[in-house]
C-alpha positions in Angstrom: 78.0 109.5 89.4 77.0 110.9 92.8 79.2 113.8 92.6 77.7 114.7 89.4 74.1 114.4 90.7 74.4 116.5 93.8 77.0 118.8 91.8 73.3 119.1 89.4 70.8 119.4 92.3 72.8 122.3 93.9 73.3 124.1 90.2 69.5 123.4 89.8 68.5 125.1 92.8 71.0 128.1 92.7 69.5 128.8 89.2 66.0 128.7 90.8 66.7 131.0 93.3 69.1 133.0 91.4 65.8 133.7 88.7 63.6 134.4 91.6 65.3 137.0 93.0 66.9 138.9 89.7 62.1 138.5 89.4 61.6 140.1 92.5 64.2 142.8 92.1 63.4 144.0 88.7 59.7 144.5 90.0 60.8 146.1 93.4 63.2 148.6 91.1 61.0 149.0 88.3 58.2 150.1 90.9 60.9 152.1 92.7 61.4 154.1 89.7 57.8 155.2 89.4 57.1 155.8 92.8 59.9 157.5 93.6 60.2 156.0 97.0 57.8 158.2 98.4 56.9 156.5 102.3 60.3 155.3 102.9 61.4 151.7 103.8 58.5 150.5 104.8 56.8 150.9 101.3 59.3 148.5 100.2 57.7 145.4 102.7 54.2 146.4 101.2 55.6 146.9 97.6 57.1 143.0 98.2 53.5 142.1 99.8 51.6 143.1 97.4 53.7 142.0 94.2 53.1 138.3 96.1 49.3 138.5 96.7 48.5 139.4 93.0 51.0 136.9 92.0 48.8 134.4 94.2 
């Protein structure tokens, strides 16, 4: 029974951070598509920003 219920934690987390990322990334792309990349990398860290300050 102990197996099973860390086996379930660890599959419950992965899925959790699994979901937040594929999030994050279809925002990040989606964006990236529209914008065309225009200020490099750095857009990127303030595309990421600014998706978590409206989110909060």
């Amino acid at each position: 029974m102990k197996k099973d219920d860390k086996l379930n934690v660890y599959e419950m987390i992965f899925t959790v951070i699994a979901i937040v990322f594929l999030t994050l990334g279809a925002l990040i792309l989606f964006d990236y598509i529209h914008i065309n990349n225009q200020f490099g990398n750095l857009y990127f860290f303030r595309l990421l920003y600014n998706h978590v300050y409206y989110i909060y």
